[in-house]
N, CA, C and O atoms as a CHARMM CRD file, in Angstrom:
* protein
*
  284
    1    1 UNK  N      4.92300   2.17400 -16.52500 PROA 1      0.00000
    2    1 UNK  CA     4.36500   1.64700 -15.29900 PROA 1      0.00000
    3    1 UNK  C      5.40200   1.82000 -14.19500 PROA 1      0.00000
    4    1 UNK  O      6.48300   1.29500 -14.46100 PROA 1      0.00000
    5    2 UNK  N      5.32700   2.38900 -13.10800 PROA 2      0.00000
    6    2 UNK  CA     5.96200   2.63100 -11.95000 PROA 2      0.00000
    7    2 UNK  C      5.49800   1.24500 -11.30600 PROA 2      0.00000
    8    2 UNK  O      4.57100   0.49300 -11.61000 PROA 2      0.00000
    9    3 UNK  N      6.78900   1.15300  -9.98600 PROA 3      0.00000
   10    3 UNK  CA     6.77000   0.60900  -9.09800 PROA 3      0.00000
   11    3 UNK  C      6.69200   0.79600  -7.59600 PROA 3      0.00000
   12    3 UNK  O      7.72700   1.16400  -7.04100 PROA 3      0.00000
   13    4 UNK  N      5.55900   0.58600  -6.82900 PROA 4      0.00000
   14    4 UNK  CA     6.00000   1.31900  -5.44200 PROA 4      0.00000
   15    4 UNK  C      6.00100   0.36000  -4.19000 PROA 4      0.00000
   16    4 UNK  O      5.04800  -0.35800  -3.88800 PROA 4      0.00000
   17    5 UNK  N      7.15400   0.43500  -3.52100 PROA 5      0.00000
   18    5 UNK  CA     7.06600  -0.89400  -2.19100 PROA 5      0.00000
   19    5 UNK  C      7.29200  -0.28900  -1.14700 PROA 5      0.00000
   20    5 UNK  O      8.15300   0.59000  -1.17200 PROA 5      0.00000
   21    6 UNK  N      6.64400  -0.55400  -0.02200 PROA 6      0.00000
   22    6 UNK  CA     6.12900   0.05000   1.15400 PROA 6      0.00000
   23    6 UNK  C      6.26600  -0.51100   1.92000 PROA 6      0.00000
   24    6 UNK  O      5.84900  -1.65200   1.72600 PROA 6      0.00000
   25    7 UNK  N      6.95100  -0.24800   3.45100 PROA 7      0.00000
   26    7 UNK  CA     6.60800  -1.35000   4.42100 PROA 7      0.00000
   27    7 UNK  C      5.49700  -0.27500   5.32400 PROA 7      0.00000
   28    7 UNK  O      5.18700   0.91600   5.33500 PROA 7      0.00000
   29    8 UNK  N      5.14400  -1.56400   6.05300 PROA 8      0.00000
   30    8 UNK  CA     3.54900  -0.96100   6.34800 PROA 8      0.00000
   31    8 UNK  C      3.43000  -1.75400   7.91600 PROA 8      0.00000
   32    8 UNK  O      4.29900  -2.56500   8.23800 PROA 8      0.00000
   33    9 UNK  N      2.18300  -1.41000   8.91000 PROA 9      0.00000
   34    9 UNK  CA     1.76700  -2.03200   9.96600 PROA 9      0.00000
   35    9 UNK  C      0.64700  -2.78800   9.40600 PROA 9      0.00000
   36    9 UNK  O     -0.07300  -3.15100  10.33700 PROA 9      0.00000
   37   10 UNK  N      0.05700  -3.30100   7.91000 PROA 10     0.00000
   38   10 UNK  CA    -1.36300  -4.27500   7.72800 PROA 10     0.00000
   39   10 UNK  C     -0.51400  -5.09700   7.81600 PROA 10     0.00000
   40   10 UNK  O      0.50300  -5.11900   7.12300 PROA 10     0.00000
   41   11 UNK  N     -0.91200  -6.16900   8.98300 PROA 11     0.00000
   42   11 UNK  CA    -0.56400  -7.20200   9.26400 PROA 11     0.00000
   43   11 UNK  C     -1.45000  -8.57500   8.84700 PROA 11     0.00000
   44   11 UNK  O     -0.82000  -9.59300   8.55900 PROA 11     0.00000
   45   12 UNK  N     -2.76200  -8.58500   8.82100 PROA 12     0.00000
   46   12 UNK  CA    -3.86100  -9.65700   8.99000 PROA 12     0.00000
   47   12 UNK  C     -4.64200  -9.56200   7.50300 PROA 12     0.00000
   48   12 UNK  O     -4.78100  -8.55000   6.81500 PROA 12     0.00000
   49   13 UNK  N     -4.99600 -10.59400   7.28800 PROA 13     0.00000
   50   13 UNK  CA    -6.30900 -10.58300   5.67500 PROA 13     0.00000
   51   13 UNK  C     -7.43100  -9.45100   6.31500 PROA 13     0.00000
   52   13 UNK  O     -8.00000  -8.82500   5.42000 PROA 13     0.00000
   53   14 UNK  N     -7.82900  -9.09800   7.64300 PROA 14     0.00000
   54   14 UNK  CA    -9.35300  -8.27500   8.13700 PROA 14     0.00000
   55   14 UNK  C     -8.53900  -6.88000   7.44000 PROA 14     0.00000
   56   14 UNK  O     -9.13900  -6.19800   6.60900 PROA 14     0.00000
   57   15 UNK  N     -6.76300  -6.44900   7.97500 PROA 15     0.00000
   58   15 UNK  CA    -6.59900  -5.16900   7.79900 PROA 15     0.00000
   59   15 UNK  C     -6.77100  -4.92400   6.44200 PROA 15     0.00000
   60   15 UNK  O     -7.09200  -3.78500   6.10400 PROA 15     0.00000
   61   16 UNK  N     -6.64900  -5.59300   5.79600 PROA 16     0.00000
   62   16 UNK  CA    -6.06400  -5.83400   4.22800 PROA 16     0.00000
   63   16 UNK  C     -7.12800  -5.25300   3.38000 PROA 16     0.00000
   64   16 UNK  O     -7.06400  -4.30200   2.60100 PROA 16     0.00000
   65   17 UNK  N     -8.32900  -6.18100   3.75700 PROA 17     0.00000
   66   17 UNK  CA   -10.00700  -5.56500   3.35200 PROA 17     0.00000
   67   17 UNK  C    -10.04300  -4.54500   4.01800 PROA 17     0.00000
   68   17 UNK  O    -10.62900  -3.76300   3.27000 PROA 17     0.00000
   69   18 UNK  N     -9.79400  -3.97700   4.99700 PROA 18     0.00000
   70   18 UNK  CA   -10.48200  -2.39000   5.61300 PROA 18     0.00000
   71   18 UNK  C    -10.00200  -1.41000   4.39900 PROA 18     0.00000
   72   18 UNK  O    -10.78300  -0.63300   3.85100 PROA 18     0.00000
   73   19 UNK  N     -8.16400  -1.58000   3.92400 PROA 19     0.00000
   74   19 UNK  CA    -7.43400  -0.43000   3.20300 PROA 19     0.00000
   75   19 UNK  C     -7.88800  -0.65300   1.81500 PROA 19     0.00000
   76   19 UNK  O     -7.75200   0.35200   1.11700 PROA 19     0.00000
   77   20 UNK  N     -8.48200  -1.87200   1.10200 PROA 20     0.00000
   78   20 UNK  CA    -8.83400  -2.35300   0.23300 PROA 20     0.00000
   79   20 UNK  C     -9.79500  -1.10800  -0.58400 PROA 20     0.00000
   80   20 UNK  O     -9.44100  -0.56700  -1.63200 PROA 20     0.00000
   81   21 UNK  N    -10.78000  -0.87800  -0.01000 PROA 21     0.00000
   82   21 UNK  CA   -11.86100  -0.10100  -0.72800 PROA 21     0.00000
   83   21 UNK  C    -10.97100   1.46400  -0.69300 PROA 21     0.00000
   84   21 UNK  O    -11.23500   2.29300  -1.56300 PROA 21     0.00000
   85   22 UNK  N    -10.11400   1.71400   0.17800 PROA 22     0.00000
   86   22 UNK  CA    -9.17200   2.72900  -0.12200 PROA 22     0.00000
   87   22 UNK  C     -8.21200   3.23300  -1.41500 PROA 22     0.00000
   88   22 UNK  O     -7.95400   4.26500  -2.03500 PROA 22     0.00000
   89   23 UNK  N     -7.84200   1.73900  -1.39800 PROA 23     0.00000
   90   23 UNK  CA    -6.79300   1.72600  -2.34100 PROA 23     0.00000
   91   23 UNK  C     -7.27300   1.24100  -3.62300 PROA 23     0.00000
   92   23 UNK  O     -6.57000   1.44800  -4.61300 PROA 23     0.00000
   93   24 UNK  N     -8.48100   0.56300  -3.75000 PROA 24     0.00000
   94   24 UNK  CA    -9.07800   0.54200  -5.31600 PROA 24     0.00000
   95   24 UNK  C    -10.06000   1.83300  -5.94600 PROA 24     0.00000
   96   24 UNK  O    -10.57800   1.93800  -7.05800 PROA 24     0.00000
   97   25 UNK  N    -10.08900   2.76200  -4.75400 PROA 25     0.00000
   98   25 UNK  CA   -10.62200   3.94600  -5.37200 PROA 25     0.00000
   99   25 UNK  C     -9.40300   4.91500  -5.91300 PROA 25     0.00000
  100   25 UNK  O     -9.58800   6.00000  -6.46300 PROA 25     0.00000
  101   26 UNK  N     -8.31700   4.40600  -5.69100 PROA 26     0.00000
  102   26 UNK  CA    -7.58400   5.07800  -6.47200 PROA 26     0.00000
  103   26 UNK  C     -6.92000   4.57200  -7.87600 PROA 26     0.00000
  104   26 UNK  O     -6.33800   3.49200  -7.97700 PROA 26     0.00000
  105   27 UNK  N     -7.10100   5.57100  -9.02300 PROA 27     0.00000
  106   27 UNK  CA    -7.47500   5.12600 -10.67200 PROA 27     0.00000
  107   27 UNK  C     -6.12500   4.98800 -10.80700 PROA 27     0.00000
  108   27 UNK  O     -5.94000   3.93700 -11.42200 PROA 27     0.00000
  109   28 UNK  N     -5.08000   5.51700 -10.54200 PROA 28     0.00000
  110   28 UNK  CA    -3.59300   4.95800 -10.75600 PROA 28     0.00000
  111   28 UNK  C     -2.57900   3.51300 -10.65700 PROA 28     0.00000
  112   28 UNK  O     -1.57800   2.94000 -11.08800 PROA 28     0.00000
  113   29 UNK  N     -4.12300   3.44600  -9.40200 PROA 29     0.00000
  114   29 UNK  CA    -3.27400   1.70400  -8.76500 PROA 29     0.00000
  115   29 UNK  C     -3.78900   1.29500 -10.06600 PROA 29     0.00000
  116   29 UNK  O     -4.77900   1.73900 -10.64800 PROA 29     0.00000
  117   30 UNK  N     -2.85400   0.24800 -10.49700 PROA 30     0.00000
  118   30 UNK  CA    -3.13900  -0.77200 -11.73300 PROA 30     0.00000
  119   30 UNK  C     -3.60000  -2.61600 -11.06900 PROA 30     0.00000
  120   30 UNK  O     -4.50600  -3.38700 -11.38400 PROA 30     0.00000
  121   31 UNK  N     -2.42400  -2.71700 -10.03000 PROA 31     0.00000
  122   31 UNK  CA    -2.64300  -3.87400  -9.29800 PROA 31     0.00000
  123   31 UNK  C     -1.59600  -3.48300  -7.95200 PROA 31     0.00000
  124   31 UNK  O     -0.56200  -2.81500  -7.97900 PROA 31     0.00000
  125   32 UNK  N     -2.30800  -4.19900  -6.70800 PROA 32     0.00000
  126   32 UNK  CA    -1.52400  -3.96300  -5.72300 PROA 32     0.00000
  127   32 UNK  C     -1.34900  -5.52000  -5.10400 PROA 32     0.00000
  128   32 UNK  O     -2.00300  -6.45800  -5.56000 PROA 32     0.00000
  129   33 UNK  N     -0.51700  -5.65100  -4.16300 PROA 33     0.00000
  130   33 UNK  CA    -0.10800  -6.37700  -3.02300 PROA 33     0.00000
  131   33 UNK  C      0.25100  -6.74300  -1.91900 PROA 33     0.00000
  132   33 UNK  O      1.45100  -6.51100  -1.77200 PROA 33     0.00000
  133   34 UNK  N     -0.40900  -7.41600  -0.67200 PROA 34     0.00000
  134   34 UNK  CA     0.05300  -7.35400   0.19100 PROA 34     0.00000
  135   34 UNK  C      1.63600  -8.88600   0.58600 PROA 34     0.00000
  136   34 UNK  O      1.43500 -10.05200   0.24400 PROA 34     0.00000
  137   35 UNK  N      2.41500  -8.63600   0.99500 PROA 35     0.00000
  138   35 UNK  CA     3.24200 -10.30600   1.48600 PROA 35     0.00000
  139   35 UNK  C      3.22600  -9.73700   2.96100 PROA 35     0.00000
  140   35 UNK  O      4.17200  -9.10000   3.42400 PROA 35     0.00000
  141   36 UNK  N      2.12400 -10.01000   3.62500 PROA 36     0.00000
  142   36 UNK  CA     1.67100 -10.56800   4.92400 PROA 36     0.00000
  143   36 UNK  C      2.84300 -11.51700   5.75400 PROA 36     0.00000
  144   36 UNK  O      3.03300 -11.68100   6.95900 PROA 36     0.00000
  145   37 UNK  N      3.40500 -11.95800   4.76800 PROA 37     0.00000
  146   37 UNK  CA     4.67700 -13.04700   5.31000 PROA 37     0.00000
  147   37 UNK  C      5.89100 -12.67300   5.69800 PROA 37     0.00000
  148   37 UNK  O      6.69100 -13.34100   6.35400 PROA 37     0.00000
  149   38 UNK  N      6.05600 -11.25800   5.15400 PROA 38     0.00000
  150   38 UNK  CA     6.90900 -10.41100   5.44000 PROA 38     0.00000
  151   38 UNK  C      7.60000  -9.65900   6.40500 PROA 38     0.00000
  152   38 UNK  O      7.08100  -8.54300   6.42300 PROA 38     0.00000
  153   39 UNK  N      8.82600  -9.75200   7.48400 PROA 39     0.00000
  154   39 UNK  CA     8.42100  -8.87900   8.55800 PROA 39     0.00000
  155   39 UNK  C      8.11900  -7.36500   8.44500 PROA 39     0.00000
  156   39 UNK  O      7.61000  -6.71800   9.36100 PROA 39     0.00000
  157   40 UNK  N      8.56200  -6.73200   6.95200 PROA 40     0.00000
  158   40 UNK  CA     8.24300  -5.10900   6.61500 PROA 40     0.00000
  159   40 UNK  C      6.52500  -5.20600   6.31700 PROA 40     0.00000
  160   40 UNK  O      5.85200  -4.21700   6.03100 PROA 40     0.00000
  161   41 UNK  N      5.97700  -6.59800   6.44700 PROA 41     0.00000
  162   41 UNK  CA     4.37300  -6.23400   5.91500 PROA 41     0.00000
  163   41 UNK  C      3.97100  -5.05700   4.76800 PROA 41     0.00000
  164   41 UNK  O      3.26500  -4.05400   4.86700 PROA 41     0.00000
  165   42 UNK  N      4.90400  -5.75300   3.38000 PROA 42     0.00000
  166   42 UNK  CA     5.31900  -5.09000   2.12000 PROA 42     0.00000
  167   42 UNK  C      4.10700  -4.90800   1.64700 PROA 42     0.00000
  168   42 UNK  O      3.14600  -5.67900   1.65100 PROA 42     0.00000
  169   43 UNK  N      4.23900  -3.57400   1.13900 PROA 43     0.00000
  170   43 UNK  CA     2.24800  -3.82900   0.00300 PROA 43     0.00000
  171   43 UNK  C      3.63900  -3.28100  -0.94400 PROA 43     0.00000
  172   43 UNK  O      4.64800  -2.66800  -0.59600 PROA 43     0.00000
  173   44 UNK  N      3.19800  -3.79100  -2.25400 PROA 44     0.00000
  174   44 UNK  CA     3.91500  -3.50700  -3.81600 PROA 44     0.00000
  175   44 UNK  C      2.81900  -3.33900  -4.72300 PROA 44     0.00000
  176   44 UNK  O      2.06500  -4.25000  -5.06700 PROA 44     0.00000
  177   45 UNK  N      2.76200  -2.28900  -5.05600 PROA 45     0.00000
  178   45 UNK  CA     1.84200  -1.13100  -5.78200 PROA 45     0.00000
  179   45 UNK  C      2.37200  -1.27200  -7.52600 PROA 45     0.00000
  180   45 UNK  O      3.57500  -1.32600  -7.78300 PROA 45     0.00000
  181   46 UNK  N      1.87800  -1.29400  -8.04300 PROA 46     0.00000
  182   46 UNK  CA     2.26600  -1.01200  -9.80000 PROA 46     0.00000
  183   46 UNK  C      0.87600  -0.24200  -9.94700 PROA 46     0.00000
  184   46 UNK  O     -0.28900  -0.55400  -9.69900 PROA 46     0.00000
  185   47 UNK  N      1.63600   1.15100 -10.57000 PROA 47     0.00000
  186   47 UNK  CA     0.97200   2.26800 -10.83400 PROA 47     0.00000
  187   47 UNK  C      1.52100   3.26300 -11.99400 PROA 47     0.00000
  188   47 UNK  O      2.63700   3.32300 -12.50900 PROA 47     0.00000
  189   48 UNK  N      0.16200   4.13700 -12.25800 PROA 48     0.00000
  190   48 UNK  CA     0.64300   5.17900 -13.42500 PROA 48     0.00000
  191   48 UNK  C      0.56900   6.54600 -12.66900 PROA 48     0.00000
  192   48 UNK  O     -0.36200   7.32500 -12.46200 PROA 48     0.00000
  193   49 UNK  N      1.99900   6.54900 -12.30800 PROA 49     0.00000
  194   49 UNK  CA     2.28900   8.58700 -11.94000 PROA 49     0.00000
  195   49 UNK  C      1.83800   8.62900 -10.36200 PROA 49     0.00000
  196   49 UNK  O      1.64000   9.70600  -9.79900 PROA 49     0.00000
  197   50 UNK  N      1.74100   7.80400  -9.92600 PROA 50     0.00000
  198   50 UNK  CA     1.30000   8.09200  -8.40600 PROA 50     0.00000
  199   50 UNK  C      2.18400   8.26900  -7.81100 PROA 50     0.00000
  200   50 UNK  O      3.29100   7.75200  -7.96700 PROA 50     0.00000
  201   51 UNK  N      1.76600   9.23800  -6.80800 PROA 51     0.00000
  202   51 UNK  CA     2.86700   9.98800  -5.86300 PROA 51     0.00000
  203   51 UNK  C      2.68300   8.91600  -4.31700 PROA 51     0.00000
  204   51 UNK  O      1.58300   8.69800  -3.81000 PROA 51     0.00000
  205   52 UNK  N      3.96900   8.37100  -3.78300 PROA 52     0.00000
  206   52 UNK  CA     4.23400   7.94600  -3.01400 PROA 52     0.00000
  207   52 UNK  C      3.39900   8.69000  -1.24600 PROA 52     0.00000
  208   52 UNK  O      2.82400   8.17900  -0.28400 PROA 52     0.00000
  209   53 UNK  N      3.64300   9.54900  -1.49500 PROA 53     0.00000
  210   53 UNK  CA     3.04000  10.27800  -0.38200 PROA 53     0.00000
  211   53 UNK  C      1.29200  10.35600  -0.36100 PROA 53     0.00000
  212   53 UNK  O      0.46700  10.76300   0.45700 PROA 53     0.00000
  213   54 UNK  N      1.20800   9.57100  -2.08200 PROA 54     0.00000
  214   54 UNK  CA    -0.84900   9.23400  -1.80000 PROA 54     0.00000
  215   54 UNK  C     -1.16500   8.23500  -1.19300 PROA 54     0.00000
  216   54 UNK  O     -2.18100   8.23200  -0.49900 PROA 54     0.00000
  217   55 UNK  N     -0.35100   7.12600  -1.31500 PROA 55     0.00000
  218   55 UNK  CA     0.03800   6.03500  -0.53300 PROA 55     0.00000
  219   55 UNK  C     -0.04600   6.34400   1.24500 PROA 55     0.00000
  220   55 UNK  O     -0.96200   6.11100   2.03400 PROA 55     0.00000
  221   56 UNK  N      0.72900   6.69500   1.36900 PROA 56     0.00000
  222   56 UNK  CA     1.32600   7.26700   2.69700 PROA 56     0.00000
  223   56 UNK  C     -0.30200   7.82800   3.52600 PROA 56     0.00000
  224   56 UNK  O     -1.01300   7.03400   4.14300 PROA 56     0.00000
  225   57 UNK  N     -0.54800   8.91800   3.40300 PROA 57     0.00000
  226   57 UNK  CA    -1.81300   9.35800   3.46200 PROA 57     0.00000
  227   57 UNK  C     -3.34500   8.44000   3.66600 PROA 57     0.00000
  228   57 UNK  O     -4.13000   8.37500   4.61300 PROA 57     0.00000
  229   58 UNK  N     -3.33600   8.07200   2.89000 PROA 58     0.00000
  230   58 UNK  CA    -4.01900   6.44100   2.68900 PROA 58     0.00000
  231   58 UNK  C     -4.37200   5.59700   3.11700 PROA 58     0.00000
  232   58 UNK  O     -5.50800   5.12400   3.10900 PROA 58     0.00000
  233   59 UNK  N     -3.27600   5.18400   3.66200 PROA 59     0.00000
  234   59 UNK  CA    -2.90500   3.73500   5.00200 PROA 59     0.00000
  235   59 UNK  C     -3.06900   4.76500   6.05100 PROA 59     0.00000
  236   59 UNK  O     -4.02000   4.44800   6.76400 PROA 59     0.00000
  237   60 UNK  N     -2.37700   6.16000   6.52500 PROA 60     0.00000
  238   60 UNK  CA    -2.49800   6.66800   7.95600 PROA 60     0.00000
  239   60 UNK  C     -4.06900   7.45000   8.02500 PROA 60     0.00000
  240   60 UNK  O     -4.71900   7.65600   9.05000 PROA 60     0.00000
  241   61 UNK  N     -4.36200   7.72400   6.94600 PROA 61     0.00000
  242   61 UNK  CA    -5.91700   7.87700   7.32200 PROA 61     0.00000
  243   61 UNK  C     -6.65500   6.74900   7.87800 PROA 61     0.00000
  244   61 UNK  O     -7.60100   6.93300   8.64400 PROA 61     0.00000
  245   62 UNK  N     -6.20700   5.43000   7.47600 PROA 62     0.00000
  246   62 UNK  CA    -6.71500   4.15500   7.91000 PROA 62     0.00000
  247   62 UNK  C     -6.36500   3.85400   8.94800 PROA 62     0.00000
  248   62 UNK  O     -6.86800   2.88400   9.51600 PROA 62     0.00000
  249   63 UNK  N     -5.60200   4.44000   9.38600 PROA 63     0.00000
  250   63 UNK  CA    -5.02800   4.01900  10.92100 PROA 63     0.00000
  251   63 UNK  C     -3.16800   3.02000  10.98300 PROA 63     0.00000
  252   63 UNK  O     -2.67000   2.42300  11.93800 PROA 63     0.00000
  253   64 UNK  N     -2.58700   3.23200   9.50900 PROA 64     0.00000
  254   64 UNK  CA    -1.34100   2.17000   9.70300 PROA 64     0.00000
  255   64 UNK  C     -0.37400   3.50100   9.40700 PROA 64     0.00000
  256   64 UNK  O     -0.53400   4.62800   8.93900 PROA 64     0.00000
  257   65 UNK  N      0.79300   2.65700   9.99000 PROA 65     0.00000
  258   65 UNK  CA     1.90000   3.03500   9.39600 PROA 65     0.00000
  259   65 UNK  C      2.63000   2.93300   8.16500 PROA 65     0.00000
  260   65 UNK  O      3.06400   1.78200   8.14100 PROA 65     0.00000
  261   66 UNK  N      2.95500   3.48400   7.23100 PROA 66     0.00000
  262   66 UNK  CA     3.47700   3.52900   5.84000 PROA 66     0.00000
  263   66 UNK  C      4.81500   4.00600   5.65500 PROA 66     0.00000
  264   66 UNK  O      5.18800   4.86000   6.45800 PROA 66     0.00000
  265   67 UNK  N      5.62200   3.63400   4.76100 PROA 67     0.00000
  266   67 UNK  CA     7.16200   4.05300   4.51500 PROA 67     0.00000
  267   67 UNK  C      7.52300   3.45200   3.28900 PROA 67     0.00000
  268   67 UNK  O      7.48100   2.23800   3.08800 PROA 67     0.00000
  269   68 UNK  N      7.91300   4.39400   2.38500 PROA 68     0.00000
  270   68 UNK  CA     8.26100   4.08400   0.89200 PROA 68     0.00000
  271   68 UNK  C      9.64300   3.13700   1.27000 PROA 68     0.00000
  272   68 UNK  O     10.53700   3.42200   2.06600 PROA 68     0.00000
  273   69 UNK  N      9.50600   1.93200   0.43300 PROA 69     0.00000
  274   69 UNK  CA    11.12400   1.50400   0.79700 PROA 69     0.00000
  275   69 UNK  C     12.20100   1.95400  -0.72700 PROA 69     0.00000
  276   69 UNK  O     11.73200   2.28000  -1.81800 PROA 69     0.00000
  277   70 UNK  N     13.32100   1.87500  -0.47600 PROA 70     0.00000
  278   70 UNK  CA    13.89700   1.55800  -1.87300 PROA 70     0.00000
  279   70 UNK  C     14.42200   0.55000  -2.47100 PROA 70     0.00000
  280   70 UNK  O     15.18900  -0.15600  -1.81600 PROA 70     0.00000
  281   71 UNK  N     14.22000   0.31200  -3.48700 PROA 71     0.00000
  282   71 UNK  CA    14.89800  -0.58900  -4.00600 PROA 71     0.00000
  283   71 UNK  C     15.70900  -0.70600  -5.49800 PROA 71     0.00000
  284   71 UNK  O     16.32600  -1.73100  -5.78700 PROA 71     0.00000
């Protein structure tokens, strides 16, 4: 199981549901997360083999900003 953490522009529970039906059509996500509380507005992804840049793609098709963090 991989790990992937992102800071992002979904700021609000409305953005959260828009990327939602995005990100559960993809079969790799296992479980995701947003901490809204965050000032990086972190989503933390646990996944099998997913490429960071599907992520990326994803959110800016949706209209946000995305950035793999490291940790």
């Amino acid at each position: 199981m991989d790990v992937l953490i992102f800071k992002t522009s979904v700021a609000t529970k409305q953005e959260v549901a828009r990327v939602h039906p995005l990100l559960t059509s993809l079969a790799d996500i296992k479980q995701y997360n947003f901490d809204l509380e965050d000032c990086d507005k972190v989503l933390r992804i646990e996944s099998r083999g997913l490429e960071p840049q599907t992520i990326n793609h994803v959110l800016q098709i949706a209209g946000f900003d995305c950035e793999e963090m490291p940790y």
